[in-house]
VEXDRENBA-513294 format. One record per residue (C-alpha): residue in three letters; x, y, z. Coordinates in steps of 0.5 Angstrom, whole numbers, padded with zeros to 4 digits, always signed. Example, Ala and Ser with C-alpha at 12.3 -4.5 7.8 and 13.67 -1.06 7.14 Angstrom:
! VEXDRENBA-513294
ALA+0025-0009+0016;SER+0027-0002+0014;
//
This chain:
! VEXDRENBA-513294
UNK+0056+0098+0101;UNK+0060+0101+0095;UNK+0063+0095+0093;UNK+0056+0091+0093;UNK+0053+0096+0088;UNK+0058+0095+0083;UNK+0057+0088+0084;UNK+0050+0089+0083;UNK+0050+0094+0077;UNK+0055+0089+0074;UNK+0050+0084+0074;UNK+0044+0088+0071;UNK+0049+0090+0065;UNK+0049+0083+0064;UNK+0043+0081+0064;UNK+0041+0087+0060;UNK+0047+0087+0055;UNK+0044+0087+0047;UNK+0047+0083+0042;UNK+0046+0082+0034;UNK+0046+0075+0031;UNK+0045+0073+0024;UNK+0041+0066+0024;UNK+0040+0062+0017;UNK+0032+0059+0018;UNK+0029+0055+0013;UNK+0022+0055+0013;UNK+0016+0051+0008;UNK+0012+0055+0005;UNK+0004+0053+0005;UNK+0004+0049-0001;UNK+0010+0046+0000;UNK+0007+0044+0007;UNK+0002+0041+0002;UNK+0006+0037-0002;UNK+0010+0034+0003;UNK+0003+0032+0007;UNK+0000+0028-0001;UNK+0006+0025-0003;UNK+0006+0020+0004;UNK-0001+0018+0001;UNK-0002+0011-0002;UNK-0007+0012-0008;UNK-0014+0010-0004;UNK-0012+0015+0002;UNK-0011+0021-0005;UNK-0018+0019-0007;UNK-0021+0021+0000;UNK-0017+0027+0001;UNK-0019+0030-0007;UNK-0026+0028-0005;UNK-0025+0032+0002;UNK-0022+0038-0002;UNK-0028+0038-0007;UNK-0032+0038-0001;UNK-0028+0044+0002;UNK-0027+0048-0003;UNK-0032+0050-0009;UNK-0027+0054-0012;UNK-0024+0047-0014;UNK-0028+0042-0019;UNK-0028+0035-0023;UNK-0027+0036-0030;UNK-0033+0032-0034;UNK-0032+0029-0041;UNK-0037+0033-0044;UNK-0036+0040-0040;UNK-0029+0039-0042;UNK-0028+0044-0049;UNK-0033+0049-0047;UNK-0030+0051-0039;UNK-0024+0052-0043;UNK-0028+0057-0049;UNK-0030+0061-0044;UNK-0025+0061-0039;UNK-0021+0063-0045;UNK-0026+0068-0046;UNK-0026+0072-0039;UNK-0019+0073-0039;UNK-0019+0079-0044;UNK-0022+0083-0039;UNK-0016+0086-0035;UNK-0019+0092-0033;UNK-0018+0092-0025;UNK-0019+0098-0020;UNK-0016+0093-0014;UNK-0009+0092-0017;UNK-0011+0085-0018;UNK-0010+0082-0026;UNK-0016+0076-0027;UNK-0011+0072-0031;UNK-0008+0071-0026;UNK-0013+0066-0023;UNK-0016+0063-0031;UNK-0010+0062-0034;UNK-0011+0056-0038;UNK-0004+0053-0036;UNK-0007+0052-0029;UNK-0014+0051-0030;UNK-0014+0043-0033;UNK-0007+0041-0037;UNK-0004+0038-0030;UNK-0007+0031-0035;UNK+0001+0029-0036;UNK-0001+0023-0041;UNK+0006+0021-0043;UNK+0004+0014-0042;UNK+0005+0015-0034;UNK-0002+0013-0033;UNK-0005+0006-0032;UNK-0012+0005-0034;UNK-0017+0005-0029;UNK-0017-0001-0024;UNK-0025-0005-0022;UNK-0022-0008-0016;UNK-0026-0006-0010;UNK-0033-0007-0011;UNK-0037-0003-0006;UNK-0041-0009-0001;UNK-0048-0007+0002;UNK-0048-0013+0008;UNK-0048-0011+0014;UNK-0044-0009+0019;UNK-0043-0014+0025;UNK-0045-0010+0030;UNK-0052-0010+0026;UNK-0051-0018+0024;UNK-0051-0020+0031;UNK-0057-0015+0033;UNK-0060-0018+0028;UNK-0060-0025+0030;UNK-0061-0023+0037;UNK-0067-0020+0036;UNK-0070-0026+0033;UNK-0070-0030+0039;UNK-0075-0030+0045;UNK-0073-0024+0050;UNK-0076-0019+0055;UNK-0075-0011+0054;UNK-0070-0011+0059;UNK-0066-0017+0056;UNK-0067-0014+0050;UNK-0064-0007+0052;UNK-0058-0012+0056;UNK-0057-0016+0049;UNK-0056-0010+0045;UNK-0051-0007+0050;UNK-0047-0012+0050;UNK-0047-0013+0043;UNK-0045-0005+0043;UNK-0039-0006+0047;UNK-0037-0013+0043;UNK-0030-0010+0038;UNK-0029-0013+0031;UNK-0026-0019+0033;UNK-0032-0021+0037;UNK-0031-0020+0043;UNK-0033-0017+0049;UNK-0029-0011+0051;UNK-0033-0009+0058;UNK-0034-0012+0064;UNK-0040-0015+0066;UNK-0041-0011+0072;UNK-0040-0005+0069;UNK-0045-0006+0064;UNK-0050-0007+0069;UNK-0048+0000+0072;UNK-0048+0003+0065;UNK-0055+0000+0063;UNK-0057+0003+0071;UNK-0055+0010+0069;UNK-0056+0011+0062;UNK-0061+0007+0060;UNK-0065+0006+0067;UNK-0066-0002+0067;UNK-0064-0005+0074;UNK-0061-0011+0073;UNK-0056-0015+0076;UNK-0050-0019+0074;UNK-0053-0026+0074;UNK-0059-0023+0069;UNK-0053-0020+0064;UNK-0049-0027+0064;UNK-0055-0031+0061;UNK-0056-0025+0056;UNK-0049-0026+0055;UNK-0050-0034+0054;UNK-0056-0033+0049;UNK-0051-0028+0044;UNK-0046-0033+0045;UNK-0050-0038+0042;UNK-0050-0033+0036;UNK-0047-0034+0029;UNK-0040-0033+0028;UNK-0038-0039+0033;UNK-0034-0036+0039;UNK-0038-0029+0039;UNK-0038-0025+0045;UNK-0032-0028+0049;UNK-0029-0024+0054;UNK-0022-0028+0052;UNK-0018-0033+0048;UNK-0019-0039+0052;UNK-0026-0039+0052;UNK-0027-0036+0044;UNK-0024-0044+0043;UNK-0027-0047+0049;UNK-0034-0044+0045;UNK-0032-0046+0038;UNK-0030-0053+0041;UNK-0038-0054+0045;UNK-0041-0051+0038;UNK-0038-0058+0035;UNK-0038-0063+0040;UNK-0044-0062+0045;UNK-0044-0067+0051;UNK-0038-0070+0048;UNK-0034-0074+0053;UNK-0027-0078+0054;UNK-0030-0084+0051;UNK-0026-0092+0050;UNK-0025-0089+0043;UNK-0019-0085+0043;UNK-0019-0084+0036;UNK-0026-0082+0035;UNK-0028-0074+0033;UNK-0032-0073+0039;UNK-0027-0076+0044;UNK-0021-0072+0041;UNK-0026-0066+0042;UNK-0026-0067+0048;UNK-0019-0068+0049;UNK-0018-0062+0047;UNK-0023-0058+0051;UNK-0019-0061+0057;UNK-0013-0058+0054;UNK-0016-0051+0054;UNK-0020-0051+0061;UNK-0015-0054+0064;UNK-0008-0053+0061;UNK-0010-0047+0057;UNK-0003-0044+0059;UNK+0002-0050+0058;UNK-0001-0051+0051;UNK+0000-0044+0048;UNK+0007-0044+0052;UNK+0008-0050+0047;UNK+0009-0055+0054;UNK+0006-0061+0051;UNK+0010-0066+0057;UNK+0007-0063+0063;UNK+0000-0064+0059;UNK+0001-0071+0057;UNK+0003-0072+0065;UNK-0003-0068+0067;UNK-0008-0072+0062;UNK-0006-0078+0061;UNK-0006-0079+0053;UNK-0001-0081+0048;UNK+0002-0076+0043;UNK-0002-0078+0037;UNK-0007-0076+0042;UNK-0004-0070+0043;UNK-0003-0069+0035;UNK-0010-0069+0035;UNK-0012-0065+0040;UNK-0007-0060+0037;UNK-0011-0061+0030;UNK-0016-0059+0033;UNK-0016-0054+0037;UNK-0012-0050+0031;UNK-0017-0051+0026;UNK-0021-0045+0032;UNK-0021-0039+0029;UNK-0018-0034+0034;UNK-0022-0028+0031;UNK-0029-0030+0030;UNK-0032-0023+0028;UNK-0026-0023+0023;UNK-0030-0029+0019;UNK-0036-0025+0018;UNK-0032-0020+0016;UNK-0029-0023+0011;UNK-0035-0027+0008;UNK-0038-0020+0006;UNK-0032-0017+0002;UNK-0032-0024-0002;UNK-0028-0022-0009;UNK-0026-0015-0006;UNK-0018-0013-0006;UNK-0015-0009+0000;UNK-0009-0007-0004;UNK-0009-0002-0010;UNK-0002-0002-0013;UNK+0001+0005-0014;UNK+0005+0004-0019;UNK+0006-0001-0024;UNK+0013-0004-0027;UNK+0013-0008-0034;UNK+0019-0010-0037;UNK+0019-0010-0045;UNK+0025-0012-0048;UNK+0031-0007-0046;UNK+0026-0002-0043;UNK+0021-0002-0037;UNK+0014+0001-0038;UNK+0013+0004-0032;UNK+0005+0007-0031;UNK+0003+0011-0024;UNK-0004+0010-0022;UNK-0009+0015-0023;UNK-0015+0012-0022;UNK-0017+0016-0016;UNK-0014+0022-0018;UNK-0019+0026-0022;UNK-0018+0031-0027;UNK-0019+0038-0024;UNK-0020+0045-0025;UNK-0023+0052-0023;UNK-0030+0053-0023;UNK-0034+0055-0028;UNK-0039+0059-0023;UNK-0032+0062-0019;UNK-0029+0065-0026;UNK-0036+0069-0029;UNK-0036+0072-0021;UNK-0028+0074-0022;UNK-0031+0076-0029;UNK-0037+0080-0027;UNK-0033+0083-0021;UNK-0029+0087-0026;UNK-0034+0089-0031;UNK-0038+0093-0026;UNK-0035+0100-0024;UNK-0038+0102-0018;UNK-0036+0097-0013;UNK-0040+0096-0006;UNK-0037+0094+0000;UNK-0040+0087-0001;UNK-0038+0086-0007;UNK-0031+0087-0004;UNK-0032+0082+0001;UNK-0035+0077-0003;UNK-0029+0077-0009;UNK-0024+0076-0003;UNK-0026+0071-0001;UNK-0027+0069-0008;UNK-0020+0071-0009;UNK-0017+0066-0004;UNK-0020+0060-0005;UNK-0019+0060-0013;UNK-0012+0061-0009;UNK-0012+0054-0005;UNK-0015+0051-0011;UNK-0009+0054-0016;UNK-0004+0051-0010;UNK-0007+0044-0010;UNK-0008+0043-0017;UNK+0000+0044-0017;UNK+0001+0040-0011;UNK-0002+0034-0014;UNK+0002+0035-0021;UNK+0009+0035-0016;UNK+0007+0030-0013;UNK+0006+0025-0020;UNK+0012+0028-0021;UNK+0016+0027-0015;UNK+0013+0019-0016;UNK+0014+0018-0022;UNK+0021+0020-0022;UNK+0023+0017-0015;UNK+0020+0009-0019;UNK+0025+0010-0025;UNK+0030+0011-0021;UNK+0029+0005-0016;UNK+0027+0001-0023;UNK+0034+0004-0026;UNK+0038+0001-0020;UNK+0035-0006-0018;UNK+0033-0007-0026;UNK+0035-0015-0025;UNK+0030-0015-0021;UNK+0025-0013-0024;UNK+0027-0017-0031;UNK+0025-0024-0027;UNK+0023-0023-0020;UNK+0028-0026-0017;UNK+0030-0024-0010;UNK+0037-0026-0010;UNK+0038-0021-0016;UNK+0036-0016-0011;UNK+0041-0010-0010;UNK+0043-0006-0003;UNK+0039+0000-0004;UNK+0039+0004+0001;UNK+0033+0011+0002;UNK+0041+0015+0001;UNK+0042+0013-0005;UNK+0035+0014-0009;UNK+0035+0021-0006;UNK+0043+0023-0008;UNK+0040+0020-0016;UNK+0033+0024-0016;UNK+0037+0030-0013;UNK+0031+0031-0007;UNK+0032+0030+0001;UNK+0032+0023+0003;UNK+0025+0025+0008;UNK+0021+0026+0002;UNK+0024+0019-0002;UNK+0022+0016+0005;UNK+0015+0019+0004;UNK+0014+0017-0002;UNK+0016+0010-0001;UNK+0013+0009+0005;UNK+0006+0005+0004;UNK+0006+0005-0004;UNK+0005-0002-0007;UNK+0008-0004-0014;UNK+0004-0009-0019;UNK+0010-0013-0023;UNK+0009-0020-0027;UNK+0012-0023-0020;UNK+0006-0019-0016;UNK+0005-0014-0012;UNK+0010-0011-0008;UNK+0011-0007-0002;UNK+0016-0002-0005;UNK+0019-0001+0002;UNK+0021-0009+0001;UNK+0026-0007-0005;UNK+0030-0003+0000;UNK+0036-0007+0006;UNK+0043-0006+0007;UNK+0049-0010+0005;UNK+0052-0015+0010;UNK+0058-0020+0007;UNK+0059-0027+0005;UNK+0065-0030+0005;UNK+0067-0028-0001;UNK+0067-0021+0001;UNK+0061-0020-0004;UNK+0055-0016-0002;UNK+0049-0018-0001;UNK+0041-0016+0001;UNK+0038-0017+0008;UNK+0032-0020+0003;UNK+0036-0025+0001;UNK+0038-0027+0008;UNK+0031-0027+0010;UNK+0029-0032+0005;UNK+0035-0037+0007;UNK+0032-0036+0013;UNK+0025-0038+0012;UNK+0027-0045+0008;UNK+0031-0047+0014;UNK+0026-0046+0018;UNK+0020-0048+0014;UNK+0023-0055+0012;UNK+0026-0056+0020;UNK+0024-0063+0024;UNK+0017-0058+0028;UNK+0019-0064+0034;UNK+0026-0060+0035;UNK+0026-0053+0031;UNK+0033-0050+0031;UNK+0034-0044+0036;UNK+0037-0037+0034;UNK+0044-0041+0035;UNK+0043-0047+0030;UNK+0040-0042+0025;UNK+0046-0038+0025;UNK+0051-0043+0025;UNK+0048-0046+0019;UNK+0048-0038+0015;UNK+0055-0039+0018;UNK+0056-0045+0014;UNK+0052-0042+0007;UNK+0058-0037+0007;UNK+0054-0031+0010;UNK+0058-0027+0017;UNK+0053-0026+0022;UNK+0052-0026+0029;UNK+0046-0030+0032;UNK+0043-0022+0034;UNK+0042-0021+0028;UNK+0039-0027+0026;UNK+0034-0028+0031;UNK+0032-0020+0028;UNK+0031-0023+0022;UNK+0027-0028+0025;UNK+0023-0023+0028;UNK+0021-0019+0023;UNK+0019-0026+0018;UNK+0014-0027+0025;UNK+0016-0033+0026;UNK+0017-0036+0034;UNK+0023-0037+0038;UNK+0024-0045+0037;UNK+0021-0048+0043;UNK+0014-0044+0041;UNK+0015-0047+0034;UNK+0016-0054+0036;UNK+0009-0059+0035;UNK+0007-0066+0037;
//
């Protein structure tokens, strides 16, 4: 009994035993948090997140042109009152080094870009209700068709099944209907415009394109007639949908019955399809319109480079007006209420968040600025001529031990950015690879491996593509050691298809 006391006074003192340890934790302060967070965005997410915060805080404004020199007059004027019984000091809030001087204009700045035109089209979902609607329907067909054409994606197609329709319009609408009724609504939207529109998969988007064309055609005696090889090439996609797209030409001319031209026709034919037809009403209402803004801009000018940050969608800032004359009020007035109290902490705090993201943005232009001089510096032959083969290895290391920053915040900074150079606009992400050895023990980039890659295969015989094996033994052969892992990695990421899907007729 003893024994088991002890025992069990022994584990207690375990259990309970204290002790003291000295750890070392690094946490980021708000504003850090906040820089890390602006750095990752690309210049057109930076427009939406400024025109966020000017919505979120009213303590924050955009700087106008001609209210500019008289906010600074009386901000300047509302600093000369420091008498504050709440032991805060005004300035602190309006000095003029944290009100509008964040401009940075030391030729860092490219002028403003004019290539995302704002279109006032349609939108899909409300181009194909607009046809619909032109055409003769009941109310219940009509309640059917615009269902269906809810649950039709950007793509155009139909993401839902059509018994479920059929419940959904029972349980939310009320309309009784039934499945046969919903497939002839179905039909009516298929014959809509784009071509394709309301298909359920692939194989019948390009069997409707191919009936839209060709209606009633038929495998006539003329085999080279338009008609006749349309039909062909339905009966490819009806009937030998899944030899097709896996690239088994020999089983469809055993099964059908015709020549190669045939099939190289047929084939044709088929790949004029547009896979995506909502894509194609999409693109037509964005005519003239650029998705991608360059963040940065490079340009050699004899021994130097001109390099300019984009600051279309980065609008100059600055405290409020309205929010300093209340500071400024607040601390002419001797007796204070409780209110009052109230309002100029609230005041206080978002003059504070104000401050913090003008000095955000600052950093991050700094931050970028600094990170594009030091890629310019390391792969400056590259930015002479363009030339891919000129392309250094740089790795995200090797631009952070240069700038003196963490390597996550030089991966932030890259990720997603674009930069415009005599050559094109370019992801900077691309300017990054390892080395891998040739034969002569010289280094060379992944970017030119890739671009060897894509002139082998763009200029191989499409009846008997080279396969990862070839294609290593032909590197091989260049004077680049590498295995066909390797190779067939590459080949991936160029988005080219293994041999046998890439063989054509």
């Amino acid at each position: 009994m003893r024994l088991q006391r002890y025992e069990k006074k022994s584990y207690l003192c375990k259990v309970l035993r204290q002790s003291l340890h000295i750890k070392q934790l690094q946490k980021l302060s708000p504003q850090q948090i906040q820089l890390v967070k602006l750095l990752q965005l690309p210049t057109m997410e930076l427009e939406q997140r400024i025109k966020q915060e000017l919505e979120e805080n009213p303590a924050l404004e955009e700087i106008s042109k001609e209210s500019d020199s008289e906010n600074q007059d009386s901000l300047s004027e509302s600093t000369e009152n420091t008498n504050d019984s709440d032991d805060f000091d005004i300035r602190d809030y309006l000095d003029e080094n944290d009100v509008a001087e964040y401009k940075l204009r030391t030729n860092n700045y490219v002028a403003e870009h004019h290539d995302m035109p704002v279109s006032d089209s349609l939108g899909f979902t409300d181009y194909l209700l607009s046809q619909f609607r032109l055409l003769p329907n009941t109310e219940t067909e009509l309640a059917i068709g615009e269902t269906i054409i809810g649950n039709i994606d950007e793509s155009g197609y139909l993401q839902r099944e059509l018994f479920a329709i059929v419940d959904d319009l029972a349980f939310s609408q009320g309309v009784l209907t039934d499945l046969k009724a919903v497939e002839q609504v179905l039909k009516k939207i298929q014959s809509l415009d784009p071509p394709g529109v309301g298909a359920r998969n692939l194989q019948e988007c390009l069997l409707l394109q191919l009936q839209r064309k060709n209606v009633g055609a038929d495998i006539g005696t003329d085999y080279k007639s338009a008609p006749a090889i349309s039909a062909i090439a339905q009966q490819i996609l009806s009937r030998m949908f899944d030899a097709f797209i896996n690239k088994r030409y020999d089983q469809i001319l055993q099964r059908l019955h015709i020549s190669e031209e045939q099939l190289s026709s047929a084939i044709q034919e088929i790949t004029k399809l547009n896979p995506k037809p909502g894509n194609a009403y999409e693109d037509s209402v964005k005519i003239g319109s650029q998705s991608i803004v360059p963040d940065f801009s490079v340009t050699p000018e004899n021994d130097r480079f001109e390099i300019t940050l984009n600051a279309r969608n980065a609008p100059e800032l600055q405290i409020s007006k309205d929010y300093a004359e209340l500071l400024q009020t607040y601390s002419e007035t001797n007796q204070k209420t409780q209110s009052q109290k109230d309002a100029v902490t609230f005041v206080r705090q978002k003059i504070d968040s104000a401050k913090s993201f003008i000095e955000s943005i600052k950093l991050r232009q700094h931050t970028l600025l600094g990170t594009m001089e030091t890629i310019v510096d390391l792969q400056a032959d590259y930015f002479k001529n363009g030339d891919i083969t000129m392309l250094k290895p740089m790795k995200l290391q090797d631009v952070a031990d240069a700038v003196r920053l963490d390597i996550s915040t030089i991966s932030r900074v890259v990720n997603s950015k674009y930069v415009q150079t005599p050559f094109g606009i370019f992801l900077l992400r691309d300017l990054f690879s390892n080395a891998v050895s040739n034969e002569a023990g010289d280094d060379v980039t992944s970017a030119e491996i890739k671009a060897q890659i894509k002139e082998i295969i763009e200029n191989e015989d499409k009846r008997n593509p080279l396969n990862d094996d070839a294609l290593t033994a032909i590197l091989v052969e260049k004077g680049y050691s590498l295995v066909r892992r390797t190779v067939a990695k590459y080949r991936e990421g160029l988005g080219f298809d293994v041999a046998r899907l890439r063989k054509s007729i």
